[in-house]
PDB file of N, H, CA, C and O in Angstrom:
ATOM      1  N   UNK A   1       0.844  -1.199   0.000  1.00  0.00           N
ATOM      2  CA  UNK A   1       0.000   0.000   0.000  1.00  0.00           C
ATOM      3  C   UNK A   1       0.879   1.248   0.000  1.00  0.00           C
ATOM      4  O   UNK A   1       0.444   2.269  -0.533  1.00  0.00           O
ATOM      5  N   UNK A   2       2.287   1.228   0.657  1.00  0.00           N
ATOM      6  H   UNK A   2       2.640   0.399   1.089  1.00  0.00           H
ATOM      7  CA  UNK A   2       2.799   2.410   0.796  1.00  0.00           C
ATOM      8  C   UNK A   2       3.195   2.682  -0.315  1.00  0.00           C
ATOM      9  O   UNK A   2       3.059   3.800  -0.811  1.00  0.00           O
ATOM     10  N   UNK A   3       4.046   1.184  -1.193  1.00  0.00           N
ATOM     11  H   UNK A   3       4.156   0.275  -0.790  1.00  0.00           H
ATOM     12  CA  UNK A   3       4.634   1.858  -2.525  1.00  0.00           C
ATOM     13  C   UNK A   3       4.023   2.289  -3.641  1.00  0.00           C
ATOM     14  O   UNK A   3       4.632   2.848  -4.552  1.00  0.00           O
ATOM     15  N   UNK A   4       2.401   1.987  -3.646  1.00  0.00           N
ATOM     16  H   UNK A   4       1.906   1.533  -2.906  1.00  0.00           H
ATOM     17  CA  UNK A   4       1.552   2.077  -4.291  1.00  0.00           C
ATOM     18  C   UNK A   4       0.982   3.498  -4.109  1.00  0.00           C
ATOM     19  O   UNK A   4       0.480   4.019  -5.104  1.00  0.00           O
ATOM     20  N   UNK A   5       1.004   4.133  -3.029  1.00  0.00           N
ATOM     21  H   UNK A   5       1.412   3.709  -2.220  1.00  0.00           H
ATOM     22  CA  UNK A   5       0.833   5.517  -3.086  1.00  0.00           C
ATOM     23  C   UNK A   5       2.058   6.369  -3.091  1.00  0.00           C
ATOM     24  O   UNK A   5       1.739   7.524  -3.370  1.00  0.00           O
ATOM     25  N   UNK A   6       3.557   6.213  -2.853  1.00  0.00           N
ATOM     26  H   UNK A   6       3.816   5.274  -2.626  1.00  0.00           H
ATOM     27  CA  UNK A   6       4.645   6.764  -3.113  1.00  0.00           C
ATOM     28  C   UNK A   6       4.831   6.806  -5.086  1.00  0.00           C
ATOM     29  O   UNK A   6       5.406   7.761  -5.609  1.00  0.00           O
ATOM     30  N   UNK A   7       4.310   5.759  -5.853  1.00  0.00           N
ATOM     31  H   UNK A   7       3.842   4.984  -5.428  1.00  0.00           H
ATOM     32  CA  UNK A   7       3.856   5.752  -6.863  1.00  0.00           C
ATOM     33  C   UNK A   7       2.906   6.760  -7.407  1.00  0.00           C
ATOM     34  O   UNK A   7       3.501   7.688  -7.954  1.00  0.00           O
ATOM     35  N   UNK A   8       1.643   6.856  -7.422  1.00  0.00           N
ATOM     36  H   UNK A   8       1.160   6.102  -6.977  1.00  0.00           H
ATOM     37  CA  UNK A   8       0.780   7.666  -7.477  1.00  0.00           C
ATOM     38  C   UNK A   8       0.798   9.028  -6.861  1.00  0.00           C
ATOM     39  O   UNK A   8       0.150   9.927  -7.397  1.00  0.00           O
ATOM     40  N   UNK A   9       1.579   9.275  -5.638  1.00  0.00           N
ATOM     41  H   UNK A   9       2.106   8.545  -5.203  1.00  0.00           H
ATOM     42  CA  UNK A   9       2.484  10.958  -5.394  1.00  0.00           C
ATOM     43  C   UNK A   9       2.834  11.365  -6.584  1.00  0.00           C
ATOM     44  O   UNK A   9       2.251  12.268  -7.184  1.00  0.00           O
ATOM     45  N   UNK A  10       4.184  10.488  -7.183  1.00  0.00           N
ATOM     46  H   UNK A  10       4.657   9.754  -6.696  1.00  0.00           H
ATOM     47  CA  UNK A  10       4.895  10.713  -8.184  1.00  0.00           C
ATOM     48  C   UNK A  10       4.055  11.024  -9.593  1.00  0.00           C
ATOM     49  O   UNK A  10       4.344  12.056 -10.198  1.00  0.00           O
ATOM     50  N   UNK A  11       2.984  10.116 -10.140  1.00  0.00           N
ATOM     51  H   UNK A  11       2.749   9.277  -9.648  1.00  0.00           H
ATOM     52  CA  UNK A  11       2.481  10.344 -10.876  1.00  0.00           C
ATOM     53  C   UNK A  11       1.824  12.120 -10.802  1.00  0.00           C
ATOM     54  O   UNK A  11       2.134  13.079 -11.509  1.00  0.00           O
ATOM     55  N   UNK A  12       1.073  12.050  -9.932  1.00  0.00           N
ATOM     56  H   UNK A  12       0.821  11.271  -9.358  1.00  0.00           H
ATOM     57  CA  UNK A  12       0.183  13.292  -9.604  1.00  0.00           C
ATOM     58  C   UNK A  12       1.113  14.474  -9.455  1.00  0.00           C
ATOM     59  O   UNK A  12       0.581  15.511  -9.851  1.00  0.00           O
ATOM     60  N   UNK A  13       2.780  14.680  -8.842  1.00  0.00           N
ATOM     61  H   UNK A  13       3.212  13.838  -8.520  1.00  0.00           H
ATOM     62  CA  UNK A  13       3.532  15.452  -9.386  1.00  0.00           C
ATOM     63  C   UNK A  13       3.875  15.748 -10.230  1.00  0.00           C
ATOM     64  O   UNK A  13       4.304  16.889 -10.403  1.00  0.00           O
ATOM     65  N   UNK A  14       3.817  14.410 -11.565  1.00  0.00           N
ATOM     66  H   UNK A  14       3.468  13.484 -11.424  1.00  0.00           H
ATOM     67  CA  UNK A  14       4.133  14.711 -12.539  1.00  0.00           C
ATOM     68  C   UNK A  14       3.325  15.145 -13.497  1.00  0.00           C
ATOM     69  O   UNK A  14       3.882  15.149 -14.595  1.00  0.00           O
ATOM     70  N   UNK A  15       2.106  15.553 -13.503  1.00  0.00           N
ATOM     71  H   UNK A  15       1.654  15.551 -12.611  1.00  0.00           H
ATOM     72  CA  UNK A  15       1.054  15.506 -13.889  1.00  0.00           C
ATOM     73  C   UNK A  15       1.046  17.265 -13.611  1.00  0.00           C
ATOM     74  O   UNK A  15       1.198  18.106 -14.496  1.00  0.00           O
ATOM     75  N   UNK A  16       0.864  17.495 -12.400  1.00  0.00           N
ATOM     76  H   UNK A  16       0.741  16.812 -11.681  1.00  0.00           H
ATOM     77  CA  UNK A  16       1.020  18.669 -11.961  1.00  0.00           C
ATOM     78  C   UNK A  16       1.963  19.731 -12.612  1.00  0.00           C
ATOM     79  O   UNK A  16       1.723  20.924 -12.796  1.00  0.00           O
ATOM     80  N   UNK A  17       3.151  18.986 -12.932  1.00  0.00           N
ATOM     81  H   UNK A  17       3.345  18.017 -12.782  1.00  0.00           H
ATOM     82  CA  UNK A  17       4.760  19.809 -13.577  1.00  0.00           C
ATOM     83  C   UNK A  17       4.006  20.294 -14.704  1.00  0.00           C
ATOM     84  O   UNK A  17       3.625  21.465 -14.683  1.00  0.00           O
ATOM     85  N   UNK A  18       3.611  19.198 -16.155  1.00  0.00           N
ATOM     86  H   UNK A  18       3.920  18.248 -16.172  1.00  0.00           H
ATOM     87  CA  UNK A  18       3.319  18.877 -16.896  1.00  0.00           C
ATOM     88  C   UNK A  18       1.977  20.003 -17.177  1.00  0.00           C
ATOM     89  O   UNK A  18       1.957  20.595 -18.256  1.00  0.00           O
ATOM     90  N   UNK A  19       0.937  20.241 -16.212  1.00  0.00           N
ATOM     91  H   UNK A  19       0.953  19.760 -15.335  1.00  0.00           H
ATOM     92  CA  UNK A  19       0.676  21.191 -16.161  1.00  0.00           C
ATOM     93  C   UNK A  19       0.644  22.804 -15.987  1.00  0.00           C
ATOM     94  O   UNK A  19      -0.212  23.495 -16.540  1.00  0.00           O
ATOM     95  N   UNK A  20       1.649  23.319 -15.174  1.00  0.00           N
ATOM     96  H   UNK A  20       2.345  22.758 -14.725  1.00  0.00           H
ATOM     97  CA  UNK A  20       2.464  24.067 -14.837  1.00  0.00           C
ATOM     98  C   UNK A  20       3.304  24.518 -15.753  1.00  0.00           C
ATOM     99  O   UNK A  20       3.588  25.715 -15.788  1.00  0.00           O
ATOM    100  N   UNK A  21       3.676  23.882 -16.378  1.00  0.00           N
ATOM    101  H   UNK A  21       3.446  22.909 -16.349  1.00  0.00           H
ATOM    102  CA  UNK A  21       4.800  23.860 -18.175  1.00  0.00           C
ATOM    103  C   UNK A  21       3.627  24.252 -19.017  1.00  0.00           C
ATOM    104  O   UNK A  21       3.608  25.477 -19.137  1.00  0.00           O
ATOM    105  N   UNK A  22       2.736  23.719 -19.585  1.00  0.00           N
ATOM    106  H   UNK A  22       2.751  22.724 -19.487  1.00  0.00           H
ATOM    107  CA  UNK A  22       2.035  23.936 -20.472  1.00  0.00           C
ATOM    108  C   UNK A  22       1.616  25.062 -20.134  1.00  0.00           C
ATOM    109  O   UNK A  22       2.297  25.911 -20.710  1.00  0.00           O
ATOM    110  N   UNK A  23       0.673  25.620 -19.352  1.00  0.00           N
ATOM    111  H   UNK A  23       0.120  24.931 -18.883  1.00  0.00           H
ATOM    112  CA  UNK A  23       0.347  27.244 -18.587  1.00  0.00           C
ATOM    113  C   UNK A  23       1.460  28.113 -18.716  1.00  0.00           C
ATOM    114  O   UNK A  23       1.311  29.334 -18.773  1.00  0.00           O
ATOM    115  N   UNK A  24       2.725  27.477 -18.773  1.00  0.00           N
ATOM    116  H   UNK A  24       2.846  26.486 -18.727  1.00  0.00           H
ATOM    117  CA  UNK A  24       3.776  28.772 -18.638  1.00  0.00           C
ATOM    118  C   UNK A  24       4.494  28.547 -20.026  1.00  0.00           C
ATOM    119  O   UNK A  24       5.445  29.246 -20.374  1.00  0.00           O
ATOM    120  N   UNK A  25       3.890  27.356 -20.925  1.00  0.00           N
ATOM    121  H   UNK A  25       3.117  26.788 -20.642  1.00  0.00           H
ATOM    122  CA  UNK A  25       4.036  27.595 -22.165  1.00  0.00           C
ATOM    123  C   UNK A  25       3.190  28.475 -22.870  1.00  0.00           C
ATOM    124  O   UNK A  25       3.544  29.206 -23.795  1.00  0.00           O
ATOM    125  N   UNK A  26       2.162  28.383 -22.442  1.00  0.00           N
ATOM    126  H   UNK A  26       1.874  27.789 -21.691  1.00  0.00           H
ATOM    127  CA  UNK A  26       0.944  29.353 -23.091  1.00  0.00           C
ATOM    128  C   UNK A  26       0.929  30.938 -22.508  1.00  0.00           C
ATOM    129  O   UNK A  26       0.479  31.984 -22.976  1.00  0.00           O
ATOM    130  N   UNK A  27       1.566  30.641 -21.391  1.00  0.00           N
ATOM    131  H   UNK A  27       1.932  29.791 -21.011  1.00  0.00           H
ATOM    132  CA  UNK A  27       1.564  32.535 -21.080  1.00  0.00           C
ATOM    133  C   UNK A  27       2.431  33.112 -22.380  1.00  0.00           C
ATOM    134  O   UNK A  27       2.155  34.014 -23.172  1.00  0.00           O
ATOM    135  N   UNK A  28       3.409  32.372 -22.301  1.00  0.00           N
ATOM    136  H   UNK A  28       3.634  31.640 -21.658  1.00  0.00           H
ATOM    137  CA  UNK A  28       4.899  32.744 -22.589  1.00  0.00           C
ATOM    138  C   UNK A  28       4.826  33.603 -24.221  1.00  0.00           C
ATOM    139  O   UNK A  28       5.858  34.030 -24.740  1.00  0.00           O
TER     140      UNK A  28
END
């Protein structure tokens, strides 16, 4: 269960970046 949500952190950070980039691709 733990590595399975230390997993899915990671995803959802990366997801997050990924969003964050695109928004500051589109300001830009």
């Amino acid at each position: 269960l733990y590595a399975q949500r230390l997993v899915a952190r990671k995803h959802y950070d990366m997801d997050n970046a990924k969003k964050l980039a695109l928004e500051l691709a589109g300001l830009a």
